[in-house]
C-alpha angles and dihedrals in degrees: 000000000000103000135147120206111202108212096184123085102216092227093052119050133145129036112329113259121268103198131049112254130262119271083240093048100051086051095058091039082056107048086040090064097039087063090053092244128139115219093257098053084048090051082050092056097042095048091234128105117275082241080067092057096048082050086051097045097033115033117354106124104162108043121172113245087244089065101045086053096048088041090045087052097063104043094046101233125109117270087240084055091059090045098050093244092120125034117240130283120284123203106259121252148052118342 
């Protein structure tokens, strides 16, 4: 029998993470799901590795506005949204 059996999970590769995420970094996990994108389409977006995406989601603390706004861009949310300073979209209309 000739199968290969694939052990990696392409969306997660590497050593499991030992420490929780950033605040920052789980917000732009999220809206980078929400937008249906793996981490290397959205490094591909963004014109950076897909080693710079896992930093952002994982463990960037200190980015450079320039960076929130370019990562904010793409994913289509507010800056203030990424850094936790405005709560997240809601659907328009009555309640």
């Amino acid at each position: 029998m000739n199968e290969t059996l694939c052990y990696l999970d392409p969306a997660m590769t590497g050593r499991p993470p030992t420490k929780d995420a950033t605040d920052f970094g789980k917000r732009v996990a999220e809206a980078r799901r929400q937008r249906g994108l793996t981490q290397r389409e959205f490094a591909e977006l963004l014109g950076v590795s897909q080693k710079m995406v896992e930093y952002f989601e994982r463990r960037a603390e200190n980015v450079t506005a320039d960076v929130v706004k370019k990562l904010a861009t793409v994913l289509d949310v507010s800056a203030d949204e990424l850094l936790g300073l405005e709560s997240k979209r809601t659907k328009p209309g009555p309640k």
